[in-house]
N, C-alpha and C positions, 0 to 999 in steps of 0.2 A: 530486539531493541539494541541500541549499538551502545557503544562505552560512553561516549562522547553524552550520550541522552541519559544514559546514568547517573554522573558524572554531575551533570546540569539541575537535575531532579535531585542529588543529595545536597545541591549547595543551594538550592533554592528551598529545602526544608529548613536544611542548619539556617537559612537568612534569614526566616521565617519565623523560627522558635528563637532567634535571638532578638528579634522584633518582639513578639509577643512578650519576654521577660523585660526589656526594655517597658513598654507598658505595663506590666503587674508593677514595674520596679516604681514608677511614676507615683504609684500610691499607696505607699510603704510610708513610714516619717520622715525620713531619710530622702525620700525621692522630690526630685525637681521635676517641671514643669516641660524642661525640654527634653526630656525623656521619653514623653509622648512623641514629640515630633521626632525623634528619634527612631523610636518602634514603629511609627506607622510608615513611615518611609523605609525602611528595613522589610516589614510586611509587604508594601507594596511593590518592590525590588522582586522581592521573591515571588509574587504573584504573578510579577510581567515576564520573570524566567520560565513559568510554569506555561504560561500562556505559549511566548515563544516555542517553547519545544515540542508543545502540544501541535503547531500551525507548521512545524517544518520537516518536508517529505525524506523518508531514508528510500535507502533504493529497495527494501522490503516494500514500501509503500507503492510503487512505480508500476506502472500497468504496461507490459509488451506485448507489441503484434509481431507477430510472423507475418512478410509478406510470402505466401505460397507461388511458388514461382513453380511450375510443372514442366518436368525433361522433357525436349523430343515433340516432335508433333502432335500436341494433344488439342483436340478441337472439343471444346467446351462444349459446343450445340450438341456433339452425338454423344456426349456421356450418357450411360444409363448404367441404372441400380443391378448389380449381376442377379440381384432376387428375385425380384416384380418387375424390372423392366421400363422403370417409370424414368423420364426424363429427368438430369440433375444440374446443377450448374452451377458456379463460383460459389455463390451462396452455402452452398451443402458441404462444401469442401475444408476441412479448419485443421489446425497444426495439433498431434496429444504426443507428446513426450517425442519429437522431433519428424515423425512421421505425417503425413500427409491422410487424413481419415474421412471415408464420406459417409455423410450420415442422409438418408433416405427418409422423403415426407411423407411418401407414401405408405412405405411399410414400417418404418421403423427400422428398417437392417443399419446396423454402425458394421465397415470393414476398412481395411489400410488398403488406401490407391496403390494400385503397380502398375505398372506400364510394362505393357507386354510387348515381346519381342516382335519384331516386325519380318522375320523371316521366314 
């Protein structure tokens, strides 16, 4: 959670609990009427802060793709699983901690793509 949504979240409590005494205070001897309207609009401040920060994406929140982009001549149609031998294709191919990995429907085998030398 960042500073900033900290930060939002402590001012919309304190806005919050000084609304609410606002209203207790309302009906004390001492308290007037506009004191209500006082506190509920205080409460409701705070409520629309909470809501806010609830609806607004931190880049913790943000979903990345990797496009796979593959070195070198590599023809998709003749990839196969070096396990079982089964046909694989874009689909099977996905990004795990910056490498390139293909994961196999047939057998199950997970291994890191290399491109092997052509000589």
């Amino acid at each position: 959670m960042s500073a900033g949504k900290i930060i939002g979240y402590i001012f919309a409590a304190i806005t919050i609990f000084f609304g609410v005494l606002f209203i207790w205070g309302a009906f004390s001897p001492e308290g007037q009427a506009v004191w209500i309207l006082i506190g509920g609009v205080s409460v409701l401040i705070g409520g629309g802060i909470i809501w806010l920060l609830g609806r607004k994406k931190t880049p913790e929140d943000q979903e990345i793709t990797y496009q796979v982009d593959l070195g070198g001549d590599v023809d998709l149609e003749t990839l196969s699983c070096e396990s079982c031998g089964g046909s694989l294709s874009s689909d099977n191919v996905r990004m795990v901690a910056g490498a390139p990995v293909v994961e196999c429907p047939y057998c199950g085998t997970t291994y890191q793509l290399s491109e092997k030398p052509k000589w």
